[in-house]
mmCIF file of the N, C-alpha and C atoms, coordinates in Angstrom:
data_MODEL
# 
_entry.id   MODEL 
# 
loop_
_atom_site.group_PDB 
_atom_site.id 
_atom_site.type_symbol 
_atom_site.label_atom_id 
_atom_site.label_alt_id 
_atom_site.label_comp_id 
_atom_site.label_asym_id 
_atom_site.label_entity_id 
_atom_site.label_seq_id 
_atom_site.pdbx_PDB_ins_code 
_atom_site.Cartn_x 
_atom_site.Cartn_y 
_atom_site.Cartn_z 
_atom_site.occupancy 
_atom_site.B_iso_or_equiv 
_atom_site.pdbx_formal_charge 
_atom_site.auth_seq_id 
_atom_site.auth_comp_id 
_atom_site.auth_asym_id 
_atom_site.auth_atom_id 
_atom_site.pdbx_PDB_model_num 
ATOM 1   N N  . UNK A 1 1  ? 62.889 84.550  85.028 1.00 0.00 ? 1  UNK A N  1 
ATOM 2   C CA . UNK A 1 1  ? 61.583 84.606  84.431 1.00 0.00 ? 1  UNK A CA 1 
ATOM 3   C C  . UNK A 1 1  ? 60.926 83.252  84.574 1.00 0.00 ? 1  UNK A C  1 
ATOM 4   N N  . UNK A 1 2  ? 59.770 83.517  84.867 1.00 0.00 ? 2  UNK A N  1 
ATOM 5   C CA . UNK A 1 2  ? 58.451 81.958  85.028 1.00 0.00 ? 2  UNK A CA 1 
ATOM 6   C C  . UNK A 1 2  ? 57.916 81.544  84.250 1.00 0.00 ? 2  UNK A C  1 
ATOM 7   N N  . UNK A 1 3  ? 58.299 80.889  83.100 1.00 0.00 ? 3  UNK A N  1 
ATOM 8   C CA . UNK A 1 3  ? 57.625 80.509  82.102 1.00 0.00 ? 3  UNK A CA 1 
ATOM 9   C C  . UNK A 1 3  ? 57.940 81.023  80.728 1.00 0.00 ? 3  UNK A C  1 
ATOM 10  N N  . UNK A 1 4  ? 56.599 80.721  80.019 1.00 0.00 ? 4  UNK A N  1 
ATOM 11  C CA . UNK A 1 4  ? 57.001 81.979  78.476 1.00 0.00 ? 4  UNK A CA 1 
ATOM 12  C C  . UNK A 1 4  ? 56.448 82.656  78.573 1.00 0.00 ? 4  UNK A C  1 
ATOM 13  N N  . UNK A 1 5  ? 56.533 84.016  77.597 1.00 0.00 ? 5  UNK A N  1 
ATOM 14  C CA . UNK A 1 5  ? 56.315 85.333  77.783 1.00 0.00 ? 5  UNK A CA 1 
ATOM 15  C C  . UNK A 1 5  ? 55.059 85.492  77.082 1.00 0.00 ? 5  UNK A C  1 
ATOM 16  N N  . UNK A 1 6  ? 53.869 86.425  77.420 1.00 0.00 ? 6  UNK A N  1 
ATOM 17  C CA . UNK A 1 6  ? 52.447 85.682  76.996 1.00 0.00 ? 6  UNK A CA 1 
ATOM 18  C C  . UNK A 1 6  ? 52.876 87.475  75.903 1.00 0.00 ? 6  UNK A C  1 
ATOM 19  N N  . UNK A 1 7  ? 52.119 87.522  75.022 1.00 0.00 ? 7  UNK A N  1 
ATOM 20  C CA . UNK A 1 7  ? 52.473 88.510  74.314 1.00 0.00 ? 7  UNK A CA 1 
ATOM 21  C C  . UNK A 1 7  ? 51.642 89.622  74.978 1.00 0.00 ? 7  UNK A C  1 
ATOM 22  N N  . UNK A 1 8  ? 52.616 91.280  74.712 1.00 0.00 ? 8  UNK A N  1 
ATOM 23  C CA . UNK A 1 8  ? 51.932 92.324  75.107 1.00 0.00 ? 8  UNK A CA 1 
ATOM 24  C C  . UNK A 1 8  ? 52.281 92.600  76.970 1.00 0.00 ? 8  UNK A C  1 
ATOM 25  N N  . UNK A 1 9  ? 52.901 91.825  77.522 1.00 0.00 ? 9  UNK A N  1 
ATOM 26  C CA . UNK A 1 9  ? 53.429 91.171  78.689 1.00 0.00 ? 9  UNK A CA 1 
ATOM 27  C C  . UNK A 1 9  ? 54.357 92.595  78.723 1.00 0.00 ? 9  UNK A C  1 
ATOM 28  N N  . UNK A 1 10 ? 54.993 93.222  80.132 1.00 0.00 ? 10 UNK A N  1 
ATOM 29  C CA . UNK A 1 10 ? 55.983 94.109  80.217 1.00 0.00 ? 10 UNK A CA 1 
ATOM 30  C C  . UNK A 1 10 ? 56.756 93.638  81.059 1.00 0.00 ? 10 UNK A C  1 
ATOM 31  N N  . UNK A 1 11 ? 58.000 93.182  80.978 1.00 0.00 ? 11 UNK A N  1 
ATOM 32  C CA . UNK A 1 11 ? 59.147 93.511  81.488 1.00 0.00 ? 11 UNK A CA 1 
ATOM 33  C C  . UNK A 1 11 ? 59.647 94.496  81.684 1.00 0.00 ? 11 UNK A C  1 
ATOM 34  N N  . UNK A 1 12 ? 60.144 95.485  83.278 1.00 0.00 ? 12 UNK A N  1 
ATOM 35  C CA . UNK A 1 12 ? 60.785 96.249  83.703 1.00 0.00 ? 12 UNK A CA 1 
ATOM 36  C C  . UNK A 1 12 ? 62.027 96.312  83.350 1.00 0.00 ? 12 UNK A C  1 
ATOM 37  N N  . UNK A 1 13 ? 62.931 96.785  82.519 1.00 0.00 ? 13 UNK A N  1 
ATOM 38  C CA . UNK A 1 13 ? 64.347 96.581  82.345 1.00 0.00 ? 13 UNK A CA 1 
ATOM 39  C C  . UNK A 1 13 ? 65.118 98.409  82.654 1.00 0.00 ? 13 UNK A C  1 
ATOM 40  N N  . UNK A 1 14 ? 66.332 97.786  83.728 1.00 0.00 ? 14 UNK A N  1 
ATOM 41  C CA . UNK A 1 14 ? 66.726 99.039  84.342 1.00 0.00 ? 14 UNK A CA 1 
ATOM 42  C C  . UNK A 1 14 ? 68.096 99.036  83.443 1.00 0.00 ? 14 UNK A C  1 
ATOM 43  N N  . UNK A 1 15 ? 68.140 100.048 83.058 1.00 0.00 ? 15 UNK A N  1 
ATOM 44  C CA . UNK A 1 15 ? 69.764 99.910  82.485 1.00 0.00 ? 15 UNK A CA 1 
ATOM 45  C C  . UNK A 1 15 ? 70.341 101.646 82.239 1.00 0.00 ? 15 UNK A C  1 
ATOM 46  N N  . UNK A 1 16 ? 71.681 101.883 82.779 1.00 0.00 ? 16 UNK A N  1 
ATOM 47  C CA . UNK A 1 16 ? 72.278 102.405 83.516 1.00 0.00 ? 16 UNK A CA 1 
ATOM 48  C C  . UNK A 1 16 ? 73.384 103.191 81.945 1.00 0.00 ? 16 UNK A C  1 
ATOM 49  N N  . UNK A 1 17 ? 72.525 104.347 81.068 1.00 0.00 ? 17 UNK A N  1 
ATOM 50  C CA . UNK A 1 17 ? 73.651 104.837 80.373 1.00 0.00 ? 17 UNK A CA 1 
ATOM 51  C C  . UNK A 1 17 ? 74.910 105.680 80.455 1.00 0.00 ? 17 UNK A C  1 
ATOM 52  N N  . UNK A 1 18 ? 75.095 106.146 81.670 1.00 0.00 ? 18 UNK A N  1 
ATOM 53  C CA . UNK A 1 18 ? 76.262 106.551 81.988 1.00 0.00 ? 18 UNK A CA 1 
ATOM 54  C C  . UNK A 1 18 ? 77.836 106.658 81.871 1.00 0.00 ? 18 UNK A C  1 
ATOM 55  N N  . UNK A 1 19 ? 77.609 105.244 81.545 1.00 0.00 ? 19 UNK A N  1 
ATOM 56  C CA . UNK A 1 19 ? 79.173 104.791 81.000 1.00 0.00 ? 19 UNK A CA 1 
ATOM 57  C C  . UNK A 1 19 ? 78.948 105.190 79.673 1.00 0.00 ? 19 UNK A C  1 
ATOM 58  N N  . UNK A 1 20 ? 78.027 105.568 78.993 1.00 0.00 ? 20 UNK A N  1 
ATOM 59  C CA . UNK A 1 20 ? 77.763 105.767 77.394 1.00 0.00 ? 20 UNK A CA 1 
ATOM 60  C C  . UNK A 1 20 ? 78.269 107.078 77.219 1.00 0.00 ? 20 UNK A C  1 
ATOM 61  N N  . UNK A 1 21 ? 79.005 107.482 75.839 1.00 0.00 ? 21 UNK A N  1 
ATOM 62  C CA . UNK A 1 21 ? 78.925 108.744 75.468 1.00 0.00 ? 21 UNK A CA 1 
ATOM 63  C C  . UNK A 1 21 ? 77.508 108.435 74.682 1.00 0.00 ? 21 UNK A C  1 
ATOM 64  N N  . UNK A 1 22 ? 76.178 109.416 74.911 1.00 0.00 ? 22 UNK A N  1 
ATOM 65  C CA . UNK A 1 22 ? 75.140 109.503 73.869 1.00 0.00 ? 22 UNK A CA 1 
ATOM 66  C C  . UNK A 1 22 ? 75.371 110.741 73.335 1.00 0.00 ? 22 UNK A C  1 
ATOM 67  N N  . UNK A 1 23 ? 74.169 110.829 72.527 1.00 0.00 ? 23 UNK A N  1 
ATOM 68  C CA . UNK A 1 23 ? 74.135 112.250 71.796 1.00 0.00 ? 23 UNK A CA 1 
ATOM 69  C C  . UNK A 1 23 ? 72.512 112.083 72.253 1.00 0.00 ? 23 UNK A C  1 
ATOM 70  N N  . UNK A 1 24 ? 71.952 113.255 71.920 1.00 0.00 ? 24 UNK A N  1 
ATOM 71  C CA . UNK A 1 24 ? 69.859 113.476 71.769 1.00 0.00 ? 24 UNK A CA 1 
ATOM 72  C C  . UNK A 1 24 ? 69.765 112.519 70.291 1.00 0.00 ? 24 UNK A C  1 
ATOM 73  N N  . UNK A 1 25 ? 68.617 112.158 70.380 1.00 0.00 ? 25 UNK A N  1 
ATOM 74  C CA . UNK A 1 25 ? 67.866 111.609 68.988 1.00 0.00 ? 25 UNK A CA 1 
ATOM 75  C C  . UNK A 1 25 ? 67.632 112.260 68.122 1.00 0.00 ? 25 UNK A C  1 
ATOM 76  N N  . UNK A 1 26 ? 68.636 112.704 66.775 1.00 0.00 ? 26 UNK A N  1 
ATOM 77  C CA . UNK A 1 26 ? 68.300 113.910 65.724 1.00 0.00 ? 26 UNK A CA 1 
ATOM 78  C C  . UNK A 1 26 ? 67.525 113.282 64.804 1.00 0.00 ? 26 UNK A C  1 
ATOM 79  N N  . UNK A 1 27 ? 66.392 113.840 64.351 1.00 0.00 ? 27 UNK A N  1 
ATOM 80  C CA . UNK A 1 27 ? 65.772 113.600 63.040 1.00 0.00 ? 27 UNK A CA 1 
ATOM 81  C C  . UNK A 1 27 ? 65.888 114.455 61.790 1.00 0.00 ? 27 UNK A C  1 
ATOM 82  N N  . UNK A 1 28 ? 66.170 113.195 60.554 1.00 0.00 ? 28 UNK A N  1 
ATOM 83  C CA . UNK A 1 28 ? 66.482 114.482 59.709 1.00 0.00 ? 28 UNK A CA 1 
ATOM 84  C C  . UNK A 1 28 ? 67.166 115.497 59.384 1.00 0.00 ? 28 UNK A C  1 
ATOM 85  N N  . UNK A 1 29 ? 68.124 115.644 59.791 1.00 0.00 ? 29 UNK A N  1 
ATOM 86  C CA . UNK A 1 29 ? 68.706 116.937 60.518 1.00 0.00 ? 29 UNK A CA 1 
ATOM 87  C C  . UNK A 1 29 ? 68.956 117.380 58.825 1.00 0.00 ? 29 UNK A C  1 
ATOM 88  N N  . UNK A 1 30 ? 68.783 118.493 58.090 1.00 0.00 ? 30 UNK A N  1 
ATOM 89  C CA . UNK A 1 30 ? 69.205 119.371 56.763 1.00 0.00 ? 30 UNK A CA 1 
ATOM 90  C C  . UNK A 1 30 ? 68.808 118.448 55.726 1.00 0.00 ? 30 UNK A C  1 
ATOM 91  N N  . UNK A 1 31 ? 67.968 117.217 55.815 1.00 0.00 ? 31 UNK A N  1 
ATOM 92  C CA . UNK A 1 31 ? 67.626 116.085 54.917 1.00 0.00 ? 31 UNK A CA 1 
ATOM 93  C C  . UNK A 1 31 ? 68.575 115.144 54.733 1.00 0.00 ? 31 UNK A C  1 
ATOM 94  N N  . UNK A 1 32 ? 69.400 115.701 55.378 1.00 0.00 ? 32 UNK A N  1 
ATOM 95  C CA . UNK A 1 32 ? 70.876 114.575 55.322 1.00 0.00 ? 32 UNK A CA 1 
ATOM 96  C C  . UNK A 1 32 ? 70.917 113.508 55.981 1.00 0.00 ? 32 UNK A C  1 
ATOM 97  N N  . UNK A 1 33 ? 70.995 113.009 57.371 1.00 0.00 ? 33 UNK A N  1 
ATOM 98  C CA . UNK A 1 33 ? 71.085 112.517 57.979 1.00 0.00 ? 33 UNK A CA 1 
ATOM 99  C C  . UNK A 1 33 ? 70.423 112.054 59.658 1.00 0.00 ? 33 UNK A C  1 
ATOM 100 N N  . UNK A 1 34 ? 70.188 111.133 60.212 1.00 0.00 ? 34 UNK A N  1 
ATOM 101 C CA . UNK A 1 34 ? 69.317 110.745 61.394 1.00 0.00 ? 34 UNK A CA 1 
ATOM 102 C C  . UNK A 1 34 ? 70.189 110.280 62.401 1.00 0.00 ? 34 UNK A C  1 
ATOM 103 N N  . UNK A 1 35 ? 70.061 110.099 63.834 1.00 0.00 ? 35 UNK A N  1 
ATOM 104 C CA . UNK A 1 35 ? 70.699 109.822 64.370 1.00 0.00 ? 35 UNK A CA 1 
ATOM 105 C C  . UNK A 1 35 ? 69.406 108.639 65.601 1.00 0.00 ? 35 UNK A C  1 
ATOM 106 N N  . UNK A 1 36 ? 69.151 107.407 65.614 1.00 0.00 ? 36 UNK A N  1 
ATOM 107 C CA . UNK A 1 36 ? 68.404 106.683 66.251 1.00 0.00 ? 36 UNK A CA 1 
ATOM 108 C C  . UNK A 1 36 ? 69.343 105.625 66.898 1.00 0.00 ? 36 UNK A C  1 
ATOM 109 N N  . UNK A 1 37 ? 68.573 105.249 68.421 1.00 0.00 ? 37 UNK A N  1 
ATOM 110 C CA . UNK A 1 37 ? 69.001 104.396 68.943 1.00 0.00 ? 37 UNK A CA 1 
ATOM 111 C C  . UNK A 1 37 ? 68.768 103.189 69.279 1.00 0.00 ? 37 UNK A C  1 
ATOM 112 N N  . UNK A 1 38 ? 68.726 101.965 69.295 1.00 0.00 ? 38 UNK A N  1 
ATOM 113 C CA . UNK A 1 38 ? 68.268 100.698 69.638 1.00 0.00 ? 38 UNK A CA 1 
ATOM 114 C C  . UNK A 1 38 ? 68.764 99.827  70.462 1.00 0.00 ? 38 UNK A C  1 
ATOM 115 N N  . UNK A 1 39 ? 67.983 99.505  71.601 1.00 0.00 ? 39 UNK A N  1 
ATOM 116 C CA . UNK A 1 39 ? 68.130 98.317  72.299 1.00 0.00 ? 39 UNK A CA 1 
ATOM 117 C C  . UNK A 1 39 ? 67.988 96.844  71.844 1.00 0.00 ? 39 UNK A C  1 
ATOM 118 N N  . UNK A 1 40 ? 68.891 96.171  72.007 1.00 0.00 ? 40 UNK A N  1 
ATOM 119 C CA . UNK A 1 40 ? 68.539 94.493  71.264 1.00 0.00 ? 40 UNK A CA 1 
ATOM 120 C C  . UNK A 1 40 ? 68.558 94.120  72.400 1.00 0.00 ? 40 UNK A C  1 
ATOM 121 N N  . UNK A 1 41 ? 67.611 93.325  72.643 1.00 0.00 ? 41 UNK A N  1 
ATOM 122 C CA . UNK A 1 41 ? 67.162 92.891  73.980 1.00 0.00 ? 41 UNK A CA 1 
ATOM 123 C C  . UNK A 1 41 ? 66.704 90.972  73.852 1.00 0.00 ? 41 UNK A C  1 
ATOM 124 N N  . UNK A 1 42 ? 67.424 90.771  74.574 1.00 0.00 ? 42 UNK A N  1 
ATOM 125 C CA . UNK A 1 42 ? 67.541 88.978  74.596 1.00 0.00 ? 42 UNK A CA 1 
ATOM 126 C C  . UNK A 1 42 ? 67.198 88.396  75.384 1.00 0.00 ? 42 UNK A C  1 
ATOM 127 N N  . UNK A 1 43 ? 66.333 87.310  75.862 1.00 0.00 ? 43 UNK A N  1 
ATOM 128 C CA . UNK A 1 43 ? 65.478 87.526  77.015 1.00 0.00 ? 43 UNK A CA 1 
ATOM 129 C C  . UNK A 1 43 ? 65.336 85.653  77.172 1.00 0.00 ? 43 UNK A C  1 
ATOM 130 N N  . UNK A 1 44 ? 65.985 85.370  78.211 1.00 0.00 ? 44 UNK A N  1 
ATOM 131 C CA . UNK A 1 44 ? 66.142 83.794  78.033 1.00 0.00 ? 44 UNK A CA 1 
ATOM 132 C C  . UNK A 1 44 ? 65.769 83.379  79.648 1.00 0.00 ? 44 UNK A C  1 
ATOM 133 N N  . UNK A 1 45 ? 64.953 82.040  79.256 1.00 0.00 ? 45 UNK A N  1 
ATOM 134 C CA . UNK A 1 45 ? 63.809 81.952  80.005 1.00 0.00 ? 45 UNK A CA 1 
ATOM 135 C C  . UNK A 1 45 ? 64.406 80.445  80.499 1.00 0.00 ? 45 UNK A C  1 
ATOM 136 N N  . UNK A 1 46 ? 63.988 79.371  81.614 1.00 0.00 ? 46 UNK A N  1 
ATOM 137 C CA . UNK A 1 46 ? 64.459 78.511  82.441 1.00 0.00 ? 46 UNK A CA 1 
ATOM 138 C C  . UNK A 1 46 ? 65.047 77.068  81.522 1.00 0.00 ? 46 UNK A C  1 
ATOM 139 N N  . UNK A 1 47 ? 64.084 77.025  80.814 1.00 0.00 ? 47 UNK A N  1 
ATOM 140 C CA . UNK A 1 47 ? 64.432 76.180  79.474 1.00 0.00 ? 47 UNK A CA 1 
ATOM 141 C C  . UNK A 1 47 ? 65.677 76.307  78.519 1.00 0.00 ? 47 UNK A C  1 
ATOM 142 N N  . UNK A 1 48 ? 65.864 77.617  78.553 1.00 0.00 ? 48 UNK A N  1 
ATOM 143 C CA . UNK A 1 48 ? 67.484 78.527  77.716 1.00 0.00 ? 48 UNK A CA 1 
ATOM 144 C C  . UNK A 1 48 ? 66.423 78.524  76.295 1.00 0.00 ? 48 UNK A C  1 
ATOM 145 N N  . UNK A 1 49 ? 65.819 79.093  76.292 1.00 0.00 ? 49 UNK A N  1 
ATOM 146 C CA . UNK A 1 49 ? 64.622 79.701  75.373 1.00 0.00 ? 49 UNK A CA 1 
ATOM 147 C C  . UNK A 1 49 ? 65.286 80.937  74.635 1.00 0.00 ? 49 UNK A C  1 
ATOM 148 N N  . UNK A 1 50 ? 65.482 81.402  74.075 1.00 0.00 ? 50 UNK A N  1 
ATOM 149 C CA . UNK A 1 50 ? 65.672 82.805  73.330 1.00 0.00 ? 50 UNK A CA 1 
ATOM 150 C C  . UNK A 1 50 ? 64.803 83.490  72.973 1.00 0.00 ? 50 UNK A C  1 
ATOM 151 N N  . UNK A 1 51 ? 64.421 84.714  73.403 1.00 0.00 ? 51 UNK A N  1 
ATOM 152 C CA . UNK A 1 51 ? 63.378 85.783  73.320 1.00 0.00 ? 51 UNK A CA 1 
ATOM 153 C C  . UNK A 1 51 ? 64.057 86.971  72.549 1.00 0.00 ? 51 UNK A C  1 
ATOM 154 N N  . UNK A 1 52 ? 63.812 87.627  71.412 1.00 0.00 ? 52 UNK A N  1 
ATOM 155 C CA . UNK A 1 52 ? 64.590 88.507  70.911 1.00 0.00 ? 52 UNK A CA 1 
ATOM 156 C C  . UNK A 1 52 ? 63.487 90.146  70.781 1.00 0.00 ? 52 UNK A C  1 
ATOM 157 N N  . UNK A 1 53 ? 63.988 90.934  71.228 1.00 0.00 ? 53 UNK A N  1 
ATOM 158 C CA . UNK A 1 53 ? 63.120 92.188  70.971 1.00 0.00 ? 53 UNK A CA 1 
ATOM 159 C C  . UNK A 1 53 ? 64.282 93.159  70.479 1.00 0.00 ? 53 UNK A C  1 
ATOM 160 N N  . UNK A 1 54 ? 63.801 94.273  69.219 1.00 0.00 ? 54 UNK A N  1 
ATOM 161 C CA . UNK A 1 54 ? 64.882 95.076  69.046 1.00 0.00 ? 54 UNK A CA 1 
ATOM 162 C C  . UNK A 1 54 ? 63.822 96.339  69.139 1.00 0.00 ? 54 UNK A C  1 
ATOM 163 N N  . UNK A 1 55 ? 64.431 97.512  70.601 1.00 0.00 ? 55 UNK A N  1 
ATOM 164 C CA . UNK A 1 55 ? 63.492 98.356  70.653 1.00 0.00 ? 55 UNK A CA 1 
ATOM 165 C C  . UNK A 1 55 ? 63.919 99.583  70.322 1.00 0.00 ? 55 UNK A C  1 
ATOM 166 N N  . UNK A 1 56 ? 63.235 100.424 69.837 1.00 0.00 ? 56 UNK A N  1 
ATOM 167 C CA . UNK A 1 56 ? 64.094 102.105 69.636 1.00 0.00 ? 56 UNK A CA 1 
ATOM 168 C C  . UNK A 1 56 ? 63.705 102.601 70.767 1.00 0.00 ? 56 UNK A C  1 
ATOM 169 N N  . UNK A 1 57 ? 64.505 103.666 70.821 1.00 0.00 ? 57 UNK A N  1 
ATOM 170 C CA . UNK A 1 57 ? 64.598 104.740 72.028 1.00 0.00 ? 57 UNK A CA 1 
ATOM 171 C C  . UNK A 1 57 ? 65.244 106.096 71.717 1.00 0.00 ? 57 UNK A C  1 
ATOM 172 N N  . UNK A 1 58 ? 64.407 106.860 72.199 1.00 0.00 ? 58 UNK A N  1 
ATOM 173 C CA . UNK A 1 58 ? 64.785 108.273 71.921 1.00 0.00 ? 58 UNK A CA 1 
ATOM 174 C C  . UNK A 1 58 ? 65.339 109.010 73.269 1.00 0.00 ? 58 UNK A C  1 
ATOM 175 N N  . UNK A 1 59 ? 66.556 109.512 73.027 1.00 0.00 ? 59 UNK A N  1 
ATOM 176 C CA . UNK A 1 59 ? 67.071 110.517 73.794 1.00 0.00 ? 59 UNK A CA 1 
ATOM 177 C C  . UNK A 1 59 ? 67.042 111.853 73.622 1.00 0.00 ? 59 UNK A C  1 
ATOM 178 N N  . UNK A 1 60 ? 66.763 112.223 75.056 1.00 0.00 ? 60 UNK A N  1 
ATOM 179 C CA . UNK A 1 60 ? 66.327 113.790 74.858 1.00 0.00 ? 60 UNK A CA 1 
ATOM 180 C C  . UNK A 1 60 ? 67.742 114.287 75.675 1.00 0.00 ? 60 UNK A C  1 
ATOM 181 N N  . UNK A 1 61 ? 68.195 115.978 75.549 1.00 0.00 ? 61 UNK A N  1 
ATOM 182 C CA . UNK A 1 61 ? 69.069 116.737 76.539 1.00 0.00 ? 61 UNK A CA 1 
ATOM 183 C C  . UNK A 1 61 ? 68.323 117.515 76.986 1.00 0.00 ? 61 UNK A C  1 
ATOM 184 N N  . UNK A 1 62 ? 68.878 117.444 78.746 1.00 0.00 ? 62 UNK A N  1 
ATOM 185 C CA . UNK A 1 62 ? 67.934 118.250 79.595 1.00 0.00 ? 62 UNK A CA 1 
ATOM 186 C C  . UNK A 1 62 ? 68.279 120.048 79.293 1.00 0.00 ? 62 UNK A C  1 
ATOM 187 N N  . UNK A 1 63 ? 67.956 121.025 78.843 1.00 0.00 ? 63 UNK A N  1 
ATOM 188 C CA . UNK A 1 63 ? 68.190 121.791 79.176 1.00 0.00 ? 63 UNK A CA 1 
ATOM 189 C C  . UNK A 1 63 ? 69.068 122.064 81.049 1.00 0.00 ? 63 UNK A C  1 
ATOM 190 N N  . UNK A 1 64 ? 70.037 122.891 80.580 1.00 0.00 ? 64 UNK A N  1 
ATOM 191 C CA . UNK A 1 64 ? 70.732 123.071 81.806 1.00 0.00 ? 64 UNK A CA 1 
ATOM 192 C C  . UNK A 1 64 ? 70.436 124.046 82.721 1.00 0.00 ? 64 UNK A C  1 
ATOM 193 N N  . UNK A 1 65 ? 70.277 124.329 84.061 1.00 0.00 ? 65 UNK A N  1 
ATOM 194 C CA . UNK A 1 65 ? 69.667 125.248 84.678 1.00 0.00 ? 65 UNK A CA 1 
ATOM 195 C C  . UNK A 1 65 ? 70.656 126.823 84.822 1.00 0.00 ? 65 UNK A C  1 
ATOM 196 N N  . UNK A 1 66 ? 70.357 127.329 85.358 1.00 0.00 ? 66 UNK A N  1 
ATOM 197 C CA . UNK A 1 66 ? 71.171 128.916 85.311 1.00 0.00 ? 66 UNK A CA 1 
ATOM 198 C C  . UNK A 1 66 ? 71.714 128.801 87.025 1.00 0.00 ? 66 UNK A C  1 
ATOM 199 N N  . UNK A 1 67 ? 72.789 128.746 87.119 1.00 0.00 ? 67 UNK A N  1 
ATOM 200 C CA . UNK A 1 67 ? 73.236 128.632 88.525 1.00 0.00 ? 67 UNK A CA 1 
ATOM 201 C C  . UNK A 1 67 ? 72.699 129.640 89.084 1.00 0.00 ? 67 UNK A C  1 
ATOM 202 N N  . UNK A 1 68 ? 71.694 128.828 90.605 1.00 0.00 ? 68 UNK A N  1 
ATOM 203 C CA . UNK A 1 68 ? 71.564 129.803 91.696 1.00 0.00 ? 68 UNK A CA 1 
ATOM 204 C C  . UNK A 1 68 ? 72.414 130.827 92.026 1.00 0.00 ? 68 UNK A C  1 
ATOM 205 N N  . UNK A 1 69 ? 71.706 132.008 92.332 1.00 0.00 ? 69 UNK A N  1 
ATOM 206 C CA . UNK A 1 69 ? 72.947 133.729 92.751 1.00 0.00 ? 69 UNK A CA 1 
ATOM 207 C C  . UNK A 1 69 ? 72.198 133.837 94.170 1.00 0.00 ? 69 UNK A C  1 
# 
């Protein structure tokens, strides 16, 4: 990264959950309980600057298709 980060600024970040067991993002589920996810994201710049963002993210499951006949 070139400098400091001017606010409102986007960084592209690729990251690869696969190795993850997830679940979908439940809300609420019977008033009991939620299920949310967060990225903590640390973002260090030429100086060794510390940039901290903590972002949520929602996971969806794809519905599965009906095998071609």
């Amino acid at each position: 990264m070139d400098g400091t980060p001017v606010r409102g600024e986007s960084i592209p970040v690729r990251l690869f959950l696969t190795p993850y067991e997830l679940t979908p993002t439940y809300r609420n589920i019977n008033n009991k309980f939620s299920v949310k996810y967060y990225l903590n994201l640390v973002l260090v710049d030429e100086e060794d600057r510390r940039y901290f963002k903590q972002q949520e993210i929602t996971m969806y499951r794809l519905l599965e298709s009906p095998p071609a006949s």
